[in-house]
C-alpha positions as CSV (number, residue, x, y, z in Angstrom):
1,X,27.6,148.2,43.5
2,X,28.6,150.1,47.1
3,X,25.9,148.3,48.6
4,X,26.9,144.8,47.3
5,X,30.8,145.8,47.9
6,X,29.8,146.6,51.6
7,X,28.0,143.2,52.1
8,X,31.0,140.9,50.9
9,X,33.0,142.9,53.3
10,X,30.5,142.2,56.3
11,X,30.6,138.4,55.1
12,X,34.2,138.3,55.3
13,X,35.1,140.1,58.1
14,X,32.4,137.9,60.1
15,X,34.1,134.8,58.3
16,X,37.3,135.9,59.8
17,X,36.3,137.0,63.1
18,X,35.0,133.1,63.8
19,X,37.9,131.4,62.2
20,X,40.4,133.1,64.1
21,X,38.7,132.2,67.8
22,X,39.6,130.1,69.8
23,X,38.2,128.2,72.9
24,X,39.1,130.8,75.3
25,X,37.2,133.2,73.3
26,X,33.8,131.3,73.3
27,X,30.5,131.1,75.5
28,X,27.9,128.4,75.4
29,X,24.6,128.0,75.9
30,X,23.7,124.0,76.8
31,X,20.3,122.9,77.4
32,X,17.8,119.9,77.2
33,X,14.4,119.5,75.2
34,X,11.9,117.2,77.6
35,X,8.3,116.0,77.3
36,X,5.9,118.3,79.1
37,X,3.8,115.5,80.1
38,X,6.5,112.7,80.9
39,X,9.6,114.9,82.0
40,X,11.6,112.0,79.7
41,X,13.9,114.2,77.2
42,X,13.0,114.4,73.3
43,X,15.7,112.9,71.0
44,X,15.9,114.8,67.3
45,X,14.2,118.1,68.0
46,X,14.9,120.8,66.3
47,X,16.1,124.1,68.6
48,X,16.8,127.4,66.5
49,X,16.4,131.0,67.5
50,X,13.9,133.2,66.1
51,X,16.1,134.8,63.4
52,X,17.0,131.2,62.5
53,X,21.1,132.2,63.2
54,X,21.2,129.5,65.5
55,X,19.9,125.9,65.5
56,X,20.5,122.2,66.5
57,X,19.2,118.9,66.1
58,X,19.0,117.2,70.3
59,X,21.1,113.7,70.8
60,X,20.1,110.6,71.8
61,X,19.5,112.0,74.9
62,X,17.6,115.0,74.3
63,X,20.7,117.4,74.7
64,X,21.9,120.9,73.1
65,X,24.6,123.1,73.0
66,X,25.2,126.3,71.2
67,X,29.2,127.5,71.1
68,X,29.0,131.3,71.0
69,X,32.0,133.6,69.8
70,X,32.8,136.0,72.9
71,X,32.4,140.1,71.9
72,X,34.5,142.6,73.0
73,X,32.3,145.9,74.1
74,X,32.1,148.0,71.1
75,X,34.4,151.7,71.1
76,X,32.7,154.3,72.2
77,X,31.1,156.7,69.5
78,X,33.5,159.4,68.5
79,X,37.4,158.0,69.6
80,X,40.1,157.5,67.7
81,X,40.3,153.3,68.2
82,X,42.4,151.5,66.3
83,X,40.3,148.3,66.6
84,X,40.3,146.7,63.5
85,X,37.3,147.4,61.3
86,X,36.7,143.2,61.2
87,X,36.3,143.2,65.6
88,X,34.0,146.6,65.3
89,X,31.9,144.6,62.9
90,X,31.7,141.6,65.0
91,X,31.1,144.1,68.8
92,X,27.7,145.4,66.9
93,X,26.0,141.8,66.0
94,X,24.8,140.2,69.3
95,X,26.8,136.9,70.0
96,X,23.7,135.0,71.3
97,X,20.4,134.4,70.5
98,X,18.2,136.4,72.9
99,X,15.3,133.4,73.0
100,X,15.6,129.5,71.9
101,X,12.3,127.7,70.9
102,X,11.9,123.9,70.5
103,X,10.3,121.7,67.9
104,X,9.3,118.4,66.7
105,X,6.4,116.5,64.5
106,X,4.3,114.7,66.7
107,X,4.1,118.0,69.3
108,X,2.7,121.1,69.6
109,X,3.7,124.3,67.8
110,X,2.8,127.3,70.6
111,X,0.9,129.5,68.7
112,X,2.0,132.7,70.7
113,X,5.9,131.7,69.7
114,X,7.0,131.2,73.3
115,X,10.5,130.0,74.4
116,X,13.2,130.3,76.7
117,X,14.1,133.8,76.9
118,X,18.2,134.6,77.2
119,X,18.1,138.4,77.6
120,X,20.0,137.3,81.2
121,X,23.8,136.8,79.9
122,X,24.7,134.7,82.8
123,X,22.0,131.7,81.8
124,X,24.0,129.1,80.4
125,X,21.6,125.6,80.8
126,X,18.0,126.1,79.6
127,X,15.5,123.6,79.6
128,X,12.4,123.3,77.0
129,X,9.5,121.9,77.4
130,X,7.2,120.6,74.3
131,X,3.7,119.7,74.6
132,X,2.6,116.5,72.7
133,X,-0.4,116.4,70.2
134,X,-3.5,114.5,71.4
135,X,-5.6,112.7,69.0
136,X,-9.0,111.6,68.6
137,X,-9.1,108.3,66.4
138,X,-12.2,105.9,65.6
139,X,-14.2,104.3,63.1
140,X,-17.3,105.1,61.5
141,X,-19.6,102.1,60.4
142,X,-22.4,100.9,58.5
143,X,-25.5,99.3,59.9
144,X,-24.4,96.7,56.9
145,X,-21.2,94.7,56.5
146,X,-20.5,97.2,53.4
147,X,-17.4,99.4,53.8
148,X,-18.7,102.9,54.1
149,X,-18.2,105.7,51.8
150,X,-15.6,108.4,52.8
151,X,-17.2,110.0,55.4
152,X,-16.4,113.4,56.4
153,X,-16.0,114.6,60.3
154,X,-15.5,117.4,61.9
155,X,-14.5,118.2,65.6
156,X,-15.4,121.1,67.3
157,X,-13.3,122.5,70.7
158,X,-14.9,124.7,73.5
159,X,-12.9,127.7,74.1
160,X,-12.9,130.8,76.0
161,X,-14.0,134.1,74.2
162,X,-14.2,137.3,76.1
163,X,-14.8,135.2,79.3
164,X,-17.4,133.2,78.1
165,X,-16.8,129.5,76.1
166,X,-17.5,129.0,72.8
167,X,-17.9,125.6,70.7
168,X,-15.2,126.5,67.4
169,X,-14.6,124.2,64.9
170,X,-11.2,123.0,64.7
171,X,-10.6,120.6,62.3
172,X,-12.5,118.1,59.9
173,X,-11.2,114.5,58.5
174,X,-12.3,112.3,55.9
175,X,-12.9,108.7,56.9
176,X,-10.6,105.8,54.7
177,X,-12.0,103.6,53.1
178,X,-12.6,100.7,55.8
179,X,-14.1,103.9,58.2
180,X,-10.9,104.6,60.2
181,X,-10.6,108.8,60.8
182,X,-7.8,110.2,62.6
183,X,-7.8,113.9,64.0
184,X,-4.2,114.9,65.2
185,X,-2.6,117.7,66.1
186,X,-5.0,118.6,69.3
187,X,-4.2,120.6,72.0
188,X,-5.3,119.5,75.7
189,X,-9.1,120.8,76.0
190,X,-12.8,119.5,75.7
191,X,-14.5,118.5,71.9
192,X,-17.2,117.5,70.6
193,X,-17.4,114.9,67.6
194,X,-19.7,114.4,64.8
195,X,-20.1,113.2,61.1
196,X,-21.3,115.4,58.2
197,X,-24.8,114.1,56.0
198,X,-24.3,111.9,53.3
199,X,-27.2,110.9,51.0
200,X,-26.8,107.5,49.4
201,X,-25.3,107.1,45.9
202,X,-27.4,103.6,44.8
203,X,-27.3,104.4,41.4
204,X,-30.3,102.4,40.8
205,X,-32.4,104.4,43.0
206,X,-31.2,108.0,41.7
207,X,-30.5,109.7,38.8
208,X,-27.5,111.5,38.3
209,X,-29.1,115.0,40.1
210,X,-29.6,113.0,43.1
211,X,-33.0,113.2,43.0
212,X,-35.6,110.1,43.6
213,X,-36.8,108.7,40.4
214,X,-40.4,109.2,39.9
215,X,-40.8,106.0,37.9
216,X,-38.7,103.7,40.0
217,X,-40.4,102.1,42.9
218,X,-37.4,102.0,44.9
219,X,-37.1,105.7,44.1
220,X,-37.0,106.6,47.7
221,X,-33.9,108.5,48.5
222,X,-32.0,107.0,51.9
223,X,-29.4,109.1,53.0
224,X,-26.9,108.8,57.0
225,X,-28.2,112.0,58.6
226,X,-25.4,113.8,60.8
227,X,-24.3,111.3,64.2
228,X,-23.6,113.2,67.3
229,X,-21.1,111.2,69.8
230,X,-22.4,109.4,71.8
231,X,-25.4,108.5,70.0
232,X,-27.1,112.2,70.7
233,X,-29.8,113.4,69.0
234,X,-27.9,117.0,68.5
235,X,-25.2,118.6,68.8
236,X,-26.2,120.4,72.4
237,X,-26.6,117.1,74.0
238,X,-23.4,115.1,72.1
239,X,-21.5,114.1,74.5
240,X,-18.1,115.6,75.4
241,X,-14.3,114.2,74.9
242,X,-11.9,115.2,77.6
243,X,-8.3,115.1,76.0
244,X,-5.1,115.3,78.6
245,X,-2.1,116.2,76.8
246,X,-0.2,114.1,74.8
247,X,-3.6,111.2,75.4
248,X,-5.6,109.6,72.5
249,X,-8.9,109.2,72.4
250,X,-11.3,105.8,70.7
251,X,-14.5,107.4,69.6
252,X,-16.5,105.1,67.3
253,X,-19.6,106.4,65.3
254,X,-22.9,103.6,63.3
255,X,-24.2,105.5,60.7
256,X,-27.9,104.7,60.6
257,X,-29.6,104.6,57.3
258,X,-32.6,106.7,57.1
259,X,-35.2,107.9,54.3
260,X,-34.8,111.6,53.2
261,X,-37.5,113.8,51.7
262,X,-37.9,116.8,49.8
263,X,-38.0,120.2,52.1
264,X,-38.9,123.2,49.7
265,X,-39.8,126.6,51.4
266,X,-40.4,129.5,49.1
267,X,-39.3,133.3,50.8
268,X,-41.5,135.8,49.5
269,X,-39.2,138.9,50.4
270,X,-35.9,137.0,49.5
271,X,-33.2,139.5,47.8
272,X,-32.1,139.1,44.4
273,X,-28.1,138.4,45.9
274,X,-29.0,135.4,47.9
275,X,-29.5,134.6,51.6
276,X,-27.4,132.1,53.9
277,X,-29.4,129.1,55.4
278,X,-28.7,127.9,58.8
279,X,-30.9,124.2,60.0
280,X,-31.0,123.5,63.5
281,X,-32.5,119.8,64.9
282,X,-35.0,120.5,67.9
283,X,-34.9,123.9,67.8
284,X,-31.0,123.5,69.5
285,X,-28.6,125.8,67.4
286,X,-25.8,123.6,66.4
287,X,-23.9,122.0,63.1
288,X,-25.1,118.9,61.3
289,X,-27.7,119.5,58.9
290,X,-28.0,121.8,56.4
291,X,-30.6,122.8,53.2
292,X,-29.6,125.2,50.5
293,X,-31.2,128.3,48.5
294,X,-32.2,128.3,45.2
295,X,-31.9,131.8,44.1
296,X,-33.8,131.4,40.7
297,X,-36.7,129.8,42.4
298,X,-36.4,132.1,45.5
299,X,-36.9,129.5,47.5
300,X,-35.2,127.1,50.7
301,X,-34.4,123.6,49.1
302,X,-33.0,120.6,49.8
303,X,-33.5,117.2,52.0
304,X,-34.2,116.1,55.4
305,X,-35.0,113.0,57.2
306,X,-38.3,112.8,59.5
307,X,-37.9,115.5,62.4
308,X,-38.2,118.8,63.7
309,X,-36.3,121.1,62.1
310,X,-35.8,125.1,62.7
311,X,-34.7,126.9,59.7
312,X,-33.0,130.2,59.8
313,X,-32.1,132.3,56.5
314,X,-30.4,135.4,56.9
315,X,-28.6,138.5,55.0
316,X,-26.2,140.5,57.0
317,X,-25.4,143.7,57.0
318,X,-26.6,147.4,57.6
319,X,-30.3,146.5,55.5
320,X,-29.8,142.6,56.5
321,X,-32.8,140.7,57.2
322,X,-33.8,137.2,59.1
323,X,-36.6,135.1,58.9
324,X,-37.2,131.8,61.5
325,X,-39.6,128.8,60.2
326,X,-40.0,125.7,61.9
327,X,-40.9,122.7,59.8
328,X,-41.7,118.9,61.2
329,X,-41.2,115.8,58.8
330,X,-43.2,112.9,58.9
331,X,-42.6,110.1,56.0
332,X,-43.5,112.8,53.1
333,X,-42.2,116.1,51.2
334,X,-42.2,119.7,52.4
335,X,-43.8,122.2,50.4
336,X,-44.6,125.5,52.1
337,X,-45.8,127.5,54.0
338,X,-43.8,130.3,52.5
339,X,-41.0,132.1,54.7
340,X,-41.1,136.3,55.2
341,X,-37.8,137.8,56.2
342,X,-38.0,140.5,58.5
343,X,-35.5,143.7,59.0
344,X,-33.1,143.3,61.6
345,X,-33.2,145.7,64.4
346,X,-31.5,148.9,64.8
347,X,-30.9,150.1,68.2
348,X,-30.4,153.2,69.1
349,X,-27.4,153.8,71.9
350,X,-27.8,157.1,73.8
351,X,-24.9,158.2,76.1
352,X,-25.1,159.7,79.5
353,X,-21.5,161.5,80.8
354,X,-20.8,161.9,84.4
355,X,-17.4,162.8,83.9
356,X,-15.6,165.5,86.5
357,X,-12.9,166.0,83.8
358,X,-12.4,168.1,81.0
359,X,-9.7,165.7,79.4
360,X,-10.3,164.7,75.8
361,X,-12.7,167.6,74.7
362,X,-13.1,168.7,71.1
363,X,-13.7,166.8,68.3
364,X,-11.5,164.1,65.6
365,X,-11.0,163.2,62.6
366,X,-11.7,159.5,60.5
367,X,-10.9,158.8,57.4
368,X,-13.4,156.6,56.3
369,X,-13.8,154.9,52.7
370,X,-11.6,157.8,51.4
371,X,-13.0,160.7,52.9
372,X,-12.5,162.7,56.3
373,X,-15.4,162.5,58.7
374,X,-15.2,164.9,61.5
375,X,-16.7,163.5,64.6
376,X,-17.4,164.8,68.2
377,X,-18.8,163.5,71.3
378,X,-18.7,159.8,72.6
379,X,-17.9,158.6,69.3
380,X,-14.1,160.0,70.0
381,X,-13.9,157.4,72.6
382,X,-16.8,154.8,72.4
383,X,-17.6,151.4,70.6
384,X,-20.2,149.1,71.4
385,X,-20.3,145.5,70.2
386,X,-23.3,142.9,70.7
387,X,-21.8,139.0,70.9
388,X,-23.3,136.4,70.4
389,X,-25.0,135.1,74.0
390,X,-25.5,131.0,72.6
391,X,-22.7,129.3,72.7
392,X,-22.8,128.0,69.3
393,X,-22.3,131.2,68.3
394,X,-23.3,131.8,64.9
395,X,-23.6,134.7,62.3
396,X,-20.9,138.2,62.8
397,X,-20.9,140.7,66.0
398,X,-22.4,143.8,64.9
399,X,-21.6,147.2,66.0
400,X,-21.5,150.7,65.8
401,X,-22.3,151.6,62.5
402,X,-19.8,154.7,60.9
403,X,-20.9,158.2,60.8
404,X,-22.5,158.8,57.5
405,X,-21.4,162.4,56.6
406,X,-19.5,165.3,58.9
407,X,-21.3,166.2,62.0
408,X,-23.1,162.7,62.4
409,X,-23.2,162.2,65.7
410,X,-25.7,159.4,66.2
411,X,-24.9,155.8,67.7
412,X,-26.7,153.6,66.2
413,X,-26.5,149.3,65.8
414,X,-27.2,148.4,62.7
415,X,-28.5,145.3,61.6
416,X,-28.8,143.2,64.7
417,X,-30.2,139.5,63.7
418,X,-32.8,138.4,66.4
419,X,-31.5,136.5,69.3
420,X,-29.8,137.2,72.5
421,X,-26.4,138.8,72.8
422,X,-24.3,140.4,75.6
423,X,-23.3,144.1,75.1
424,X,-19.8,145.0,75.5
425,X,-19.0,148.4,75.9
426,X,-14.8,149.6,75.4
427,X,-13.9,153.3,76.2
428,X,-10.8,155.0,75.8
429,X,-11.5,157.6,78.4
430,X,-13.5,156.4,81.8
431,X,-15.7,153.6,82.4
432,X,-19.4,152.0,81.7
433,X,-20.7,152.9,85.3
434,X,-24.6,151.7,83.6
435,X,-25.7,149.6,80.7
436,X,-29.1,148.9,80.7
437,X,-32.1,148.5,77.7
438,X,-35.2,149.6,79.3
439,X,-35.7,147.5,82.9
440,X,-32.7,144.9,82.2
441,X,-29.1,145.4,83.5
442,X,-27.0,144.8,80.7
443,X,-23.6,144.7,82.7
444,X,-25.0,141.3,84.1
445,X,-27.8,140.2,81.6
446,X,-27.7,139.6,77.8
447,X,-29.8,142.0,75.9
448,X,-33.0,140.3,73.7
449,X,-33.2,141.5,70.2
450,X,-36.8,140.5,69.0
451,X,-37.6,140.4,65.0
452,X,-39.4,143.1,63.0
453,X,-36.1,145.6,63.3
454,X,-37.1,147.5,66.6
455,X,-35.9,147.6,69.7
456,X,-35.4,149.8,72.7
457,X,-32.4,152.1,73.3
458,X,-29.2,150.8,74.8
459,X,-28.7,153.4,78.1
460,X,-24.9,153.7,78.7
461,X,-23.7,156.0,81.9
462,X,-20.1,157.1,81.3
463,X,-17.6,158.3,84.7
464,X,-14.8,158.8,85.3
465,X,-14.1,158.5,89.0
466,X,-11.7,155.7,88.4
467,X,-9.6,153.9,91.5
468,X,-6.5,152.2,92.3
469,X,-4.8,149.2,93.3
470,X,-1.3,148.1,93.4
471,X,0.7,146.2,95.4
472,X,3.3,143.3,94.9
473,X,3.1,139.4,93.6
474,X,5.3,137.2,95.6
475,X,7.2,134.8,93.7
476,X,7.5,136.5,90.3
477,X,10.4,134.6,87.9
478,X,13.5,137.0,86.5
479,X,12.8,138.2,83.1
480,X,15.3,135.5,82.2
481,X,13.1,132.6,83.3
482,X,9.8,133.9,82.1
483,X,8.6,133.2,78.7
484,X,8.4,136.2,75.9
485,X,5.0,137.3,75.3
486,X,4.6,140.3,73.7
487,X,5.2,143.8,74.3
488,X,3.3,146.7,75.9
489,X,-0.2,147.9,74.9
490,X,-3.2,149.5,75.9
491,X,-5.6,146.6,75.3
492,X,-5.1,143.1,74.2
493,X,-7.4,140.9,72.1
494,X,-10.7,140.4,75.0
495,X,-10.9,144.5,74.6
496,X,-10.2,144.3,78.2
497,X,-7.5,147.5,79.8
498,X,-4.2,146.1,80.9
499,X,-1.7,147.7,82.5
500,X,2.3,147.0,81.7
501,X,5.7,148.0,82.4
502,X,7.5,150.4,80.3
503,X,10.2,148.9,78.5
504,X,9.9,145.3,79.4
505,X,8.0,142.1,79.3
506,X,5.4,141.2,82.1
507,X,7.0,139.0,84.7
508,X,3.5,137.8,85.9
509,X,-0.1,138.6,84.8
510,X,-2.8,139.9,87.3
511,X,-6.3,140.1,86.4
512,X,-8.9,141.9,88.4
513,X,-12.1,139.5,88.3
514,X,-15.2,141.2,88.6
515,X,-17.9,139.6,91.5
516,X,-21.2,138.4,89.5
517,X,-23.0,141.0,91.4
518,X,-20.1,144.0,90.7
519,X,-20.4,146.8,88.0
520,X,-16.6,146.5,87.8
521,X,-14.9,145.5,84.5
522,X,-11.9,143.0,84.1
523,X,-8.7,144.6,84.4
524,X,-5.6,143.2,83.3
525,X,-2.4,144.1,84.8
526,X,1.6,143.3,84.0
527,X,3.8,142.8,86.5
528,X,6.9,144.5,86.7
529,X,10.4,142.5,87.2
530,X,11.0,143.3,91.0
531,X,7.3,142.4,91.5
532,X,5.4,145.5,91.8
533,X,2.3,146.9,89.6
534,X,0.1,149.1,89.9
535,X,-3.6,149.9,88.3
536,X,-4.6,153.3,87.1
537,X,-8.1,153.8,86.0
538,X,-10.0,151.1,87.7
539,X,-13.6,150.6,87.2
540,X,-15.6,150.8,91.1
541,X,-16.4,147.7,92.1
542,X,-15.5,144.3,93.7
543,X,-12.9,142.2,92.5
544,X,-11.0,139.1,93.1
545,X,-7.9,139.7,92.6
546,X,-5.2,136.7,90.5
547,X,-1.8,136.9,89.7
548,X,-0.4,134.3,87.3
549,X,3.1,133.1,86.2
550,X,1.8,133.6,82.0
551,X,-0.9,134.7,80.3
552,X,-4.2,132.8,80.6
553,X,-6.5,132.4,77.2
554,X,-8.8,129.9,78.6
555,X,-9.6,131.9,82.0
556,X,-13.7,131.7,82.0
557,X,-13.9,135.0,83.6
558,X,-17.3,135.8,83.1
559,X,-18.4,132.3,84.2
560,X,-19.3,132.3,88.3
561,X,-18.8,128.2,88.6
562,X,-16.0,128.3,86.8
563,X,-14.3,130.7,88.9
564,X,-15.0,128.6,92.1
565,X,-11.8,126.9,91.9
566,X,-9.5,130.2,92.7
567,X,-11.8,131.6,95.5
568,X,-8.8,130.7,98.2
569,X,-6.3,132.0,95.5
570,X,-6.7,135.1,95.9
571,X,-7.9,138.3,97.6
572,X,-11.7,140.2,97.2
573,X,-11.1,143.9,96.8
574,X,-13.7,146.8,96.9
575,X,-13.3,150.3,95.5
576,X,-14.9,153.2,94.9
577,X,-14.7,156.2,92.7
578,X,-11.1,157.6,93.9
579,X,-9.7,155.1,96.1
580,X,-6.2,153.9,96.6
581,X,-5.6,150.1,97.5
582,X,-2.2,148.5,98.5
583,X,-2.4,144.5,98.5
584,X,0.0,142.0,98.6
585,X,-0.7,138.7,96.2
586,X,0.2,134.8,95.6
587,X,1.8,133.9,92.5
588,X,-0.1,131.0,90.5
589,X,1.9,128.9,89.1
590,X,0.2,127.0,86.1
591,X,4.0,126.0,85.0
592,X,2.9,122.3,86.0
593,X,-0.2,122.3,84.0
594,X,2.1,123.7,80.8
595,X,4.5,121.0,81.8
596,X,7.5,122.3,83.4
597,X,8.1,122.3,86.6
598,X,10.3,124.4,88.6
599,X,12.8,121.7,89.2
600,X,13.1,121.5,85.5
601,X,14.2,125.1,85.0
């Protein structure tokens, strides 16, 4: 009842405060919403704040304008004021929005939530900038005159993860009924393009299992295997589609009509809970074909057209298990030889510290599943993760597995798959000064993990005879200009350290880039307002050093050619264990590539 009672009187006194302005007792905030690729302004966007207390439909002319009630500063705690309870309401609820963000159908939404920020009282005209959607449009046909049958697609987009790029599905589409397709909503970036398998429904060649009849003569089963664009034979070698923003794309796909055939491969150790199956043409790891597992048969089954074929089944997990079988068609059925899964590896991870500090001794406590596992040594401050080295990266990173009772103070990896991964080592106290698995340098080369479930031990040398770099970027924007994004931490998504300012947003970003040859590890540091940062706990090594005007999510950091294009952008530092380095760096702006220019700001 109080709380409802106190409400109403917030509501009114609000109500009254606003009616009983008048123009000398408003602000304004005016801006324009433009097109990031054209610079032309965008007519019928929508503009609100984050809290949604403000918001505006643009004119004809792309055009904004916000009228504010002024606040008077609000009494100071303790004295006697007479101020009318109405105005002391109205002093404690900001007048303006503190960002504004822009949308519209037909552009992109950021996915990080960026905008203009107003936290600087004396910005009045803002200008944002939205990103239009790139398509990729086409038709799929038939090596016939027939319409085809809806056809599914599926476009996949190389992007950066950890450093390295990845090919990640981003979308799939279903072909209409005279073949168009039509895959919106794309951010600027490189794809790939391909159809799904479809087997064909001739009801007179089939029966209703899809199966060939045995007593029909025209019982062979036809079927469009999966088409790669341009024409490739997989998905490795499909050709790639460049999309600017705001550009669309033509890609056109011919089916091609070819005879499937019956694949059946038993698995003699299959588990009773089922296995996932993974088919790969040529041996190339990629999407497109696939079989299935037939748990009550214990057995790999499906259809395939005449090729080469690598089949992978798999069970994950601590006790998981992976078996490889490579299978060529040619114009008849599979049957055999039968598959054996083998145990994945478990790799044992021994720790060597170097440290010349005491910090962080003595032991902690995890709750895990329920119950309180004390735990001591690296495992206070440790993890280890193997990714994925292909870059069709398939199948979950596995890691560290949890202690199993108090006192366990082994680091194992459990169930590792075969294959090739990288291993990345974050610590919460010093720095991987060694990684290596017998003769191979793991900071620079991706471990091998061979079937049968053994492997060698993962070597790690801990230290902590960190250095130190600061200095100042040139050219940094005022927190008003720079867009919000996010708030301190110790580590952001890569795992990577980062450094930011207390209390504040990062007015630039500055990453420290290890050589190819270094034992460094990227660093990531926020830039205070007045320019300055600084970098506590740095890795020895050599490092090139960038400062940027945002965040950069695509930066291929662990990819030598692609760094090639900032070698004159910014300085080479070496340090070792202890020293202190002052430098002096050159904003990058990559406001043009986002689409606004200074002269727009």
């Amino acid at each position: 009842m109080l709380f409802s009672f106190a409400i109403a009187c917030l509501s009114a006194a609000l109500s009254a405060a606003q009616s009983t302005s008048d123009k000398t007792d408003t602000d304004t905030v005016r801006g324009i919403v433009i097109n990031s690729v054209t610079h032309e302004p965008i007519a019928r966007a929508l503009v609100s704040s984050p809290d949604n207390r403000f918001a505006a439909l643009t004119n004809s002319e792309g055009r904004f304008e916000f009228t504010l009630p002024k606040v008077d500063s609000a009494p100071e705690a303790g004295s006697d004021s007479t101020t009318p309870a109405s105005d002391q309401i109205q002093s404690s609820i900001p007048n303006r929005p503190y960002m504004l963000m822009a949308r519209k159908p037909g552009f992109l939404t950021d996915p990080n939530g960026q905008g203009q920020n107003l936290q600087n009282e004396a910005l009045k005209d803002v200008t944002l900038a939205l990103t239009p959607e790139s398509l990729i449009v086409g038709a799929v046909t038939l090596p016939t005159s027939e319409p085809p049958d809806s056809i599914t697609l599926q476009v996949y987009r190389r992007q950066v993860q950890d450093g390295r790029a990845h090919w990640v599905p981003v979308g799939g589409a279903q072909s209409t009924s005279d073949g168009q397709f039509r895959f919106a909503d794309l951010p600027a970036g490189t794809y790939k393009l391909l159809t799904h398998e479809l087997l064909d429904r001739d009801p007179l060649t089939i029966d209703p299992l899809s199966l060939p009849r045995s007593n029909d003569p025209r019982g062979q089963l036809f079927g469009y295997p999966p088409v790669y664009y341009q024409s490739a034979p997989d998905f490795g070698s499909a050709a790639t589609i460049q999309l600017a923003a705001g550009q669309t794309q033509t890609a056109n796909l011919s089916l091609v009509k070819l005879p499937y055939y019956r694949v059946k491969v038993p698995v003699i150790n299959a588990p009773d809970n089922g296995i996932a199956v993974s088919v790969y043409a040529h041996g190339r790891k990629g999407p497109g074909f696939s079989l299935g597992y037939n748990n009550s048969d214990h057995a790999i089954e499906g259809m395939l057209p005449d090729g080469t074929y690598t089949i992978e089944a798999s069970r994950f997990g601590p006790d998981g298990m992976t078996g490889l079988h490579t299978i060529t068609i040619k114009g008849s059925a599979i049957d055999g030889p039968s598959m054996t899964l083998l145990p994945n590896a478990s790799i044992p991870v021994n720790v060597k510290e170097e440290f010349t500090s005491a910090d962080n001794s003595g032991s902690m406590t995890w709750n895990i599943n329920g119950r309180n596992t004390v735990v001591k040594g690296p495992r206070r401050y440790l993890s280890v993760t193997l990714e994925p080295a292909d870059d069709f990266g398939v199948g979950p990173q596995v890691s560290l597995r949890n202690p199993r009772r108090g006192g366990d103070e082994a680091l194992v990896i459990e169930g590792a798959p075969a294959g090739s991964y990288w291993v990345r080592v974050n610590s919460s106290r010093g720095y991987p000064a060694s990684i290596r698995s017998g003769n191979v340098d793991l900071l620079h080369q991706p471990l091998v993990v061979a079937a049968g479930g053994t492997s060698s031990p993962i070597e790690i040398t801990m230290r902590d005879d960190t250095a130190e770099i600061s200095g100042t970027a040139e050219g940094v924007m005022s927190p008003a200009q720079a867009p919000v994004s996010g708030s301190g931490a110790s580590q952001n998504s890569r795992g990577s350290t980062f450094y930011a300012p207390l209390g504040g947003q990062p007015a630039a970003h500055i990453y420290c880039i290890p050589l190819a040859d270094s034992s460094g590890q990227l660093t990531e540091i926020w830039v205070s307002p007045d320019g300055s940062f600084v970098s506590q706990g740095l890795a020895p090594g050599a490092y090139r050093l960038l400062a940027f005007d945002r965040e950069q999510h695509e930066l291929e950091y662990r990819n030598p050619e692609a760094l090639r294009i900032y070698d004159s952008k910014g300085p080479v530092v070496r340090v070792v264990g202890g020293q202190k380095e002052h430098v002096q760096l050159q904003l990058i702006s990559t406001s043009i590539s986002a689409g606004v220019s200074e002269n727009d700001q």
